[in-house]
VOPAGU-2260 file (C-alpha; in pm, 1 decimal, decimal comma):
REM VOPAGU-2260
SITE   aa  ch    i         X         Y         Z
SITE  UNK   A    0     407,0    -700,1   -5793,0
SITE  UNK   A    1     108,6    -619,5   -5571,0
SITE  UNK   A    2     -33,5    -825,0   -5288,0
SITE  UNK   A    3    -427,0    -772,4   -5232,4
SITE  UNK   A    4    -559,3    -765,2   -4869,9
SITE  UNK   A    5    -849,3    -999,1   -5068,3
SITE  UNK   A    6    -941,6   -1222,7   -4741,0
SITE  UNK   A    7   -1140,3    -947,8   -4545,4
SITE  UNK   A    8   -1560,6   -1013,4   -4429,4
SITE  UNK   A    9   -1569,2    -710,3   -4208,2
SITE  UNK   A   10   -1415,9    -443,4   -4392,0
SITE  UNK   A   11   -1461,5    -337,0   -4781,1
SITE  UNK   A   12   -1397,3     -91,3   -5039,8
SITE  UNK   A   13   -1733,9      -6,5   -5194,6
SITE  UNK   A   14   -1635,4     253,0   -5438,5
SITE  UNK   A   15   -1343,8     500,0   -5532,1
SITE  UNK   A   16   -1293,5     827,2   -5717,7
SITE  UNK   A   17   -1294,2    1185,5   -5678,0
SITE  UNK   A   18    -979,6    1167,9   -5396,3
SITE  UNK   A   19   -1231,7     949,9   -5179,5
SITE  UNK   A   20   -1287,3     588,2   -5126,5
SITE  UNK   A   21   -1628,3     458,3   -4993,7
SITE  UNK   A   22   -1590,1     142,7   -4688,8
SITE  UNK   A   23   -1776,0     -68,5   -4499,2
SITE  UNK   A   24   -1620,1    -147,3   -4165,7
SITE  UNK   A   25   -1840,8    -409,4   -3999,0
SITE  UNK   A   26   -2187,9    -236,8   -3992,9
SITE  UNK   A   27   -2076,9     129,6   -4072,9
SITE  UNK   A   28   -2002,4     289,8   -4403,3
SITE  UNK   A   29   -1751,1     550,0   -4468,2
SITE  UNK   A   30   -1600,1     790,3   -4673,6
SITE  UNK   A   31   -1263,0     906,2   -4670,5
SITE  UNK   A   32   -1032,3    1093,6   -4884,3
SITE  UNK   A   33    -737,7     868,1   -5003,0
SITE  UNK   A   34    -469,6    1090,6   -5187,9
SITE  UNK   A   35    -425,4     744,0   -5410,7
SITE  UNK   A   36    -756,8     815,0   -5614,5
SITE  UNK   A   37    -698,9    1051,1   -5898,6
SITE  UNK   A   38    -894,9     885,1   -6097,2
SITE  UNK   A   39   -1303,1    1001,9   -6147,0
SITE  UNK   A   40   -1572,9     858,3   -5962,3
SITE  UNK   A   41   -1850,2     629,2   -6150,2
SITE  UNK   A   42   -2122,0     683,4   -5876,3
SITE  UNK   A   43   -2182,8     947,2   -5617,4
SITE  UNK   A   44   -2061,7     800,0   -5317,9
SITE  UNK   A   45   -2160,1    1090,7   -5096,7
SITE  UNK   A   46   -2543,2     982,8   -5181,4
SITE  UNK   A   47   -2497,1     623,7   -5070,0
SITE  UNK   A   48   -2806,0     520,9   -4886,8
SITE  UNK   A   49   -2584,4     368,3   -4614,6
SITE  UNK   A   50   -2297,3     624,2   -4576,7
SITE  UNK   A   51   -2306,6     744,3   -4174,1
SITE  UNK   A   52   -1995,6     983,5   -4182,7
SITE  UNK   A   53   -1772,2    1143,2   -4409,2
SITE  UNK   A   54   -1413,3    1332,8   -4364,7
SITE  UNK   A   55   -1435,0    1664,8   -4483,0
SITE  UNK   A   56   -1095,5    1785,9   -4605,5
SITE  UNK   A   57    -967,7    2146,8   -4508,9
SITE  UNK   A   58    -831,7    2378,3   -4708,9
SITE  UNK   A   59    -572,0    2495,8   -4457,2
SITE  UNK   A   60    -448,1    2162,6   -4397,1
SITE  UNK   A   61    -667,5    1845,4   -4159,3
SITE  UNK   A   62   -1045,4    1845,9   -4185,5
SITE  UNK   A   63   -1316,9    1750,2   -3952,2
SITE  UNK   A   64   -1553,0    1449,2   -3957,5
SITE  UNK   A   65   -1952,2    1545,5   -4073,9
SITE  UNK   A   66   -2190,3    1266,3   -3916,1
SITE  UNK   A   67   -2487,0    1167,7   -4146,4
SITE  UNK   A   68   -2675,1     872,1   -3940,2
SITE  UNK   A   69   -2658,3     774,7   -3622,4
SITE  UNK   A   70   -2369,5     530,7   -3536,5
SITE  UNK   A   71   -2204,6     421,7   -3269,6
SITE  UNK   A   72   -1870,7     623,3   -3120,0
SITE  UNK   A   73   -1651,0     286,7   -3158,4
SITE  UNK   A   74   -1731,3     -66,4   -3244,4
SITE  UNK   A   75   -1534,7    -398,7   -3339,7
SITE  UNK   A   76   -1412,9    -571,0   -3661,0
SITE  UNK   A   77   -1251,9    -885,8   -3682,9
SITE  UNK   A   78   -1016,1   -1050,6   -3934,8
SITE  UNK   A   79   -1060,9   -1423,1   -3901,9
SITE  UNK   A   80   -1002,6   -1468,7   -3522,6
SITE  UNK   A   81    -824,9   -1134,2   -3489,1
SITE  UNK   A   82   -1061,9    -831,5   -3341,5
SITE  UNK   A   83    -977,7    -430,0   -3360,0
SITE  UNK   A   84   -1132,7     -98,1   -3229,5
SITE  UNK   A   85   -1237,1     113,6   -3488,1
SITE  UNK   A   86   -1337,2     508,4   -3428,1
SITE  UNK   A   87   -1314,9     791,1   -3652,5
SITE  UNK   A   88   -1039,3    1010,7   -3554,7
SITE  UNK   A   89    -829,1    1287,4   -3656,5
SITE  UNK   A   90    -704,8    1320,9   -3996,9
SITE  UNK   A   91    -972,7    1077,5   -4164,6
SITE  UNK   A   92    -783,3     798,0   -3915,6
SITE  UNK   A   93    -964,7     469,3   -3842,2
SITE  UNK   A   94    -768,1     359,5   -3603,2
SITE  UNK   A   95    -660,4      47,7   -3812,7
SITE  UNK   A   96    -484,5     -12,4   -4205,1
SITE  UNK   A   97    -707,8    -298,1   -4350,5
SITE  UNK   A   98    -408,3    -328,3   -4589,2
SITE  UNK   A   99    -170,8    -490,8   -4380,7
SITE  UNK   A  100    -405,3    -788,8   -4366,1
SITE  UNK   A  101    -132,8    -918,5   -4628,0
SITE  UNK   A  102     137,2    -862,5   -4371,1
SITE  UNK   A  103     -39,7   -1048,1   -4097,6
SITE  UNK   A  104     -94,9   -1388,9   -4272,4
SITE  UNK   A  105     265,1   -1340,0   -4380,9
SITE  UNK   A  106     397,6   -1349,9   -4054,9
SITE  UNK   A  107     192,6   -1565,5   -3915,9
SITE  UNK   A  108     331,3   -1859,9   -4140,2
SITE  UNK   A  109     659,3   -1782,6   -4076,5
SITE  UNK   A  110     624,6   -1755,5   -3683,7
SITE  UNK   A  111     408,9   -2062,5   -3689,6
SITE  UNK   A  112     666,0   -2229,7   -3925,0
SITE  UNK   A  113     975,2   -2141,4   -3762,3
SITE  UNK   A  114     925,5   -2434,9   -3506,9
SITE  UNK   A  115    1109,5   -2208,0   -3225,5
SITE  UNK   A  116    1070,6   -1943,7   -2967,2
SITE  UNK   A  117    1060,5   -1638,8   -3225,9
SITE  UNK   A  118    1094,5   -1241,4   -3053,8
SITE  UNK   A  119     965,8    -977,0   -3205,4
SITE  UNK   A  120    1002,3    -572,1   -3194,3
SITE  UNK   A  121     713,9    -380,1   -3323,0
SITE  UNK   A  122     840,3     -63,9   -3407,9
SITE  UNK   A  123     581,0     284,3   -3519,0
SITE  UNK   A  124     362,7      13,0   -3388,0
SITE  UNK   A  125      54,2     199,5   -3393,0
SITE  UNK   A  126    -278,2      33,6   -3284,9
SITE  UNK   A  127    -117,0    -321,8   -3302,9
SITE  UNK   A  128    -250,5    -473,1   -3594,1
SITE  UNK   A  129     124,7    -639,0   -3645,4
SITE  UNK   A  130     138,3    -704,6   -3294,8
SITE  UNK   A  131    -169,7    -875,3   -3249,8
SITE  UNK   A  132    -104,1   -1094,5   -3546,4
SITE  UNK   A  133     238,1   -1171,7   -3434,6
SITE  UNK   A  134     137,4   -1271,5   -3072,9
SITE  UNK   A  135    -181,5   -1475,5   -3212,7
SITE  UNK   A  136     108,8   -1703,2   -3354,9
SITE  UNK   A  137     263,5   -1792,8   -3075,1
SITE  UNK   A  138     541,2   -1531,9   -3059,4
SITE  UNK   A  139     644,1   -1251,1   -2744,5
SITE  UNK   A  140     613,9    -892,4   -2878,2
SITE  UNK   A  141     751,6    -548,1   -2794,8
SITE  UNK   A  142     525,5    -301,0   -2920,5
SITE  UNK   A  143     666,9      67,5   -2938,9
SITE  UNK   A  144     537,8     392,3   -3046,0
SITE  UNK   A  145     526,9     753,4   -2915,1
SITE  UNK   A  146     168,4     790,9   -2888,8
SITE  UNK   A  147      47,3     708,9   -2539,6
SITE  UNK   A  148    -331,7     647,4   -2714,1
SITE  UNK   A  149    -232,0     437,4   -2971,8
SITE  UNK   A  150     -26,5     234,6   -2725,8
SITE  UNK   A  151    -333,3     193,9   -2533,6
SITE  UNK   A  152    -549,5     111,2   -2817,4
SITE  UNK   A  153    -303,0    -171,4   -2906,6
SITE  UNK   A  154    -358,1    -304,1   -2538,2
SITE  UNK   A  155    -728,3    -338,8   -2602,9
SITE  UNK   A  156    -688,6    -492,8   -2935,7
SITE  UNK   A  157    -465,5    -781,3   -2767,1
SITE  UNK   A  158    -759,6    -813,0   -2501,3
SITE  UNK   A  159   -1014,4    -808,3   -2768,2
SITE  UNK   A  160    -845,6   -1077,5   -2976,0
SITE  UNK   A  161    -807,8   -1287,3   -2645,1
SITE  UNK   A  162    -441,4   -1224,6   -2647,2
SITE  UNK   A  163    -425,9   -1089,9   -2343,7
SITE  UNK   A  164    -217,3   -1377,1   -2148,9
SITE  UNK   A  165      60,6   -1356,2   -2438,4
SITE  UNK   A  166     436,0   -1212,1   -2345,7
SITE  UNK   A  167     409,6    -850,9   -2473,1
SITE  UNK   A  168     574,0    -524,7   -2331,7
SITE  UNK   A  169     425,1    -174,6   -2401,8
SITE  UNK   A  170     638,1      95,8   -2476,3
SITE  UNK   A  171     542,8     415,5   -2529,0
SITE  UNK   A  172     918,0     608,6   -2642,6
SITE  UNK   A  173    1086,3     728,0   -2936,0
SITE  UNK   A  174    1125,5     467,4   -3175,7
SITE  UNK   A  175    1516,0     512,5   -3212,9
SITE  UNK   A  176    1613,7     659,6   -2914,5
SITE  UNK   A  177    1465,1     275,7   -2756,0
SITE  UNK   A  178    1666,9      94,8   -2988,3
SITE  UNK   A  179    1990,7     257,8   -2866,8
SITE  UNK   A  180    1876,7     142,3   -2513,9
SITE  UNK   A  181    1800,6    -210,9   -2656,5
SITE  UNK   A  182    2171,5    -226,1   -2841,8
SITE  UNK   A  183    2362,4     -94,8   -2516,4
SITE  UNK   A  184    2159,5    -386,7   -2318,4
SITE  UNK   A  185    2231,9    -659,4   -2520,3
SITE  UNK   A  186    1894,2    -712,3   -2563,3
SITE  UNK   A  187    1839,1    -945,3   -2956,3
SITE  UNK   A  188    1508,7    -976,6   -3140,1
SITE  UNK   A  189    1419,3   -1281,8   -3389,7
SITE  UNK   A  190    1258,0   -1029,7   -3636,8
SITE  UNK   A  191    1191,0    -649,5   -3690,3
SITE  UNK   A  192     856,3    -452,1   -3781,2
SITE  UNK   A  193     868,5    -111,1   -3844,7
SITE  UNK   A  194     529,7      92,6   -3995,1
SITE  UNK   A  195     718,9     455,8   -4010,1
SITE  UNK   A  196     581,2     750,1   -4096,9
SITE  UNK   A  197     670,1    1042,1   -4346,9
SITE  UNK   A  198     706,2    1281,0   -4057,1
SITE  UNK   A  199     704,9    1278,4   -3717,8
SITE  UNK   A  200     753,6    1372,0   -3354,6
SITE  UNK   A  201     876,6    1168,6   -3044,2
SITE  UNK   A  202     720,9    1206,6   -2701,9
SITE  UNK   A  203     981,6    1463,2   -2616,8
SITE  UNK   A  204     983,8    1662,5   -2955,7
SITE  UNK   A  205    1234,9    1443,7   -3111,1
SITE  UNK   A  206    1204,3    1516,1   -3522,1
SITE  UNK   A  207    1161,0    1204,6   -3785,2
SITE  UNK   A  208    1219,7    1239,4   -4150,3
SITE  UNK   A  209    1150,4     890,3   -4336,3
SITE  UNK   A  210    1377,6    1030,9   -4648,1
SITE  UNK   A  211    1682,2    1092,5   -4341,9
SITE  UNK   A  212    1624,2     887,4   -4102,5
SITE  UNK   A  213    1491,4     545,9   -4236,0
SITE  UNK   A  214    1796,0     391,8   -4325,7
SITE  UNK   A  215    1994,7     481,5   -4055,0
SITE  UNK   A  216    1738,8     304,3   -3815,9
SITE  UNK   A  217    1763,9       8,5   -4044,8
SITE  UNK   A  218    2110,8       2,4   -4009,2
SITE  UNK   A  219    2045,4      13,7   -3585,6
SITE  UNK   A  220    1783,4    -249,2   -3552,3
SITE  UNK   A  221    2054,2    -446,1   -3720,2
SITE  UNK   A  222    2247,4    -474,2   -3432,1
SITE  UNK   A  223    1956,0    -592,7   -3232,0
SITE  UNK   A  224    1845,2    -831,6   -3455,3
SITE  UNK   A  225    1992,1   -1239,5   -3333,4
SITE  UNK   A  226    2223,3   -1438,8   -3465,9
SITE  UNK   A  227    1956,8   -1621,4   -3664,7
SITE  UNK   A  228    1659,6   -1400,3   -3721,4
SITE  UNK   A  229    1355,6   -1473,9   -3923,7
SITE  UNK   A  230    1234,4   -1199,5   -4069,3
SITE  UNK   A  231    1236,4    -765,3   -4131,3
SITE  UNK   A  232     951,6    -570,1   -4253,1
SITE  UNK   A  233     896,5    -234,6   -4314,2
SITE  UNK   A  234     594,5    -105,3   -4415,6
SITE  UNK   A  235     571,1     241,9   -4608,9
SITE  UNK   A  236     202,1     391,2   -4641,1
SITE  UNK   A  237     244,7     761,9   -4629,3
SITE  UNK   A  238     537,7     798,8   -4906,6
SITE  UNK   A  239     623,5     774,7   -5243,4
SITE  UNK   A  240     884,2     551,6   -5180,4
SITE  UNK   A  241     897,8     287,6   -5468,1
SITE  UNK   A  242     918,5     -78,1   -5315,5
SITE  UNK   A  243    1269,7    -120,8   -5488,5
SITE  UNK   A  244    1393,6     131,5   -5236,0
SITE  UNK   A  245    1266,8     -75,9   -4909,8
SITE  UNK   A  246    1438,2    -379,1   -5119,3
SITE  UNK   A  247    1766,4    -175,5   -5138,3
SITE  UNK   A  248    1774,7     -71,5   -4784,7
SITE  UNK   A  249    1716,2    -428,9   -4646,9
SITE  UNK   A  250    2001,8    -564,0   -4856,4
SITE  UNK   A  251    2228,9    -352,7   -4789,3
SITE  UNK   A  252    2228,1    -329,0   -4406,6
SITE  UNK   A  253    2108,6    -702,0   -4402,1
SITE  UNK   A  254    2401,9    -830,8   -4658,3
SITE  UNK   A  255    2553,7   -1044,6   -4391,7
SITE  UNK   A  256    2277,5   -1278,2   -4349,2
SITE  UNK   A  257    2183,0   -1549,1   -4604,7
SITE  UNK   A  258    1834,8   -1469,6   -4707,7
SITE  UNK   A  259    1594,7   -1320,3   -4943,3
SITE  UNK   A  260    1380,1    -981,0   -5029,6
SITE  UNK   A  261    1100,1    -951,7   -5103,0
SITE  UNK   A  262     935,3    -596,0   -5211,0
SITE  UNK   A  263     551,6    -508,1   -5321,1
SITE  UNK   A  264     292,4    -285,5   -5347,8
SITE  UNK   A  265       0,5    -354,5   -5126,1
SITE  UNK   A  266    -354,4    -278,9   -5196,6
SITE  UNK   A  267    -729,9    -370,0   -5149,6
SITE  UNK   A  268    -967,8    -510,9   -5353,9
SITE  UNK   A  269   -1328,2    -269,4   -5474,5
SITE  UNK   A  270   -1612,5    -383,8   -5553,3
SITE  UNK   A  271   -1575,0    -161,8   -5904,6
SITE  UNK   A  272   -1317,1    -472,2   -6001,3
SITE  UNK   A  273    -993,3    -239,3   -5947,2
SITE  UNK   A  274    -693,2    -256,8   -5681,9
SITE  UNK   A  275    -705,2      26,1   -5462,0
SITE  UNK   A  276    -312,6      89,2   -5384,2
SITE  UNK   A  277    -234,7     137,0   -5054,5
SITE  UNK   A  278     181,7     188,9   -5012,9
SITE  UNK   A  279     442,4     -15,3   -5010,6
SITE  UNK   A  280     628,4    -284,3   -4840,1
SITE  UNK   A  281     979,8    -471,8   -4788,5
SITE  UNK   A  282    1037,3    -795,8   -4587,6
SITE  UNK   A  283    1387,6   -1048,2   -4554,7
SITE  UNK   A  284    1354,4   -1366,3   -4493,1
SITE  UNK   A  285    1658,6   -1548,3   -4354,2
SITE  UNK   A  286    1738,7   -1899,8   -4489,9
């Protein structure tokens, strides 16, 4: 099963191929490589009339953005009544993973429809696409990552939306190491959010293997969920891993609740008429 970020007006997929995809965010057009796209291009996407930058790949690894028209450094897109930074930034980044609109609107029903006080850790929490949506429904976040800048980032996207009031904590730590603290506190969450990547590094050089170290975190956060949680996602964008393994891993460490799984592929819609797939994802749902 795939679920298709299909409700966007700011952002698009124009046109795939080649190991590129060609997007609209808001007023600027861009083309980035997307490992996804083996398949050949119908059009020549670098020729768009529109197209203002494109991410050159390296052949030593990383690339470097080449500017075509004049645009601005960083600008704002919105999803309904949701807003986010964009920029282009290292490694083809945006700043933001369209993709997870799907994820949003899913929590959002279930924090809205849970008719309580719900608490919610935001782990690999990037830019705070999850954490915005989370605190636009009414619940209190705690938004951790290891990257200072993307912490920050995530503060100006709560502004942006108008969020800015909401109960949300910043954390900028090792994604593990703070869920150890949390467990030896005491401290209980009403649902889980983790976005982690392939590889990685903590703030103080810590090492992160997704193939090692996923399950053992699930297996932690666990422990800090409450006695009557509402939900766990985990999001997988930079893997292979098959959404039958994030089903696996949530019923297995989340046996002793009385709930569902749910696993998918995610993707986004092109204006070619094709799903552009974008990863993978895993949520329980208590009952």
């Amino acid at each position: 099963m795939i679920r298709v970020a299909d409700k966007w007006k700011d952002y698009s997929v124009i046109a795939t191929g080649d190991g590129y995809k060609l997007e609209r965010w808001g007023e600027v057009v861009l083309l980035r490589p997307d490992p996804q796209v083996i398949w050949k291009a119908q059009t020549d996407m670098s020729a768009y009339k529109s197209l203002n930058a494109k991410y050159l790949r390296s052949e030593s690894g990383g690339g470097e953005w080449q500017y075509l028209k004049k645009m601005p450094s960083d600008w704002v897109i919105s999803y309904g009544e949701l807003k986010f930074k964009v920029k282009p930034m290292g490694f083809k980044h945006t700043g933001l993973f369209p993709e997870q609109a799907v994820n949003w609107d899913r929590m959002i029903s279930l924090i809205k429809n849970a008719d309580r006080p719900i608490n919610v850790l935001n782990l690999f929490a990037y830019t705070g696409g999850a954490t915005v949506a989370c605190l636009s429904a009414g619940a209190s976040v705690c938004h951790v990552d290891a990257s200072k800048g993307m912490v920050e980032r995530a503060g100006e996207n709560v502004r942006l939306s108008g969020l800015g009031d909401r109960s949300v904590r910043f954390i900028v730590d090792d994604c593990k190491k703070f869920v150890l603290r949390e467990i030896r506190r005491g401290r209980k969450y009403d649902a889980v959010i983790m976005d982690p990547p392939s590889y990685g590094r903590g703030p103080n050089g810590e090492m992160w293997k997704i193939e090692s170290e996923l399950y053992p975190l699930v297996e932690l956060c666990s422990e800090v969920l409450s006695d009557d949680p509402l939900f766990f996602l985990i999001n997988s964008y930079t893997t292979g891993l098959q959404p039958t393994v994030l089903s696996n891993i949530l019923k297995l460490t989340l046996k002793k609740y009385k709930g569902s799984v749910d696993a998918y592929e995610v993707g986004l819609p092109t204006e070619e008429g094709i799903i552009l797939p974008c990863g993978a994802g895993g949520i329980f749902i208590n009952e």
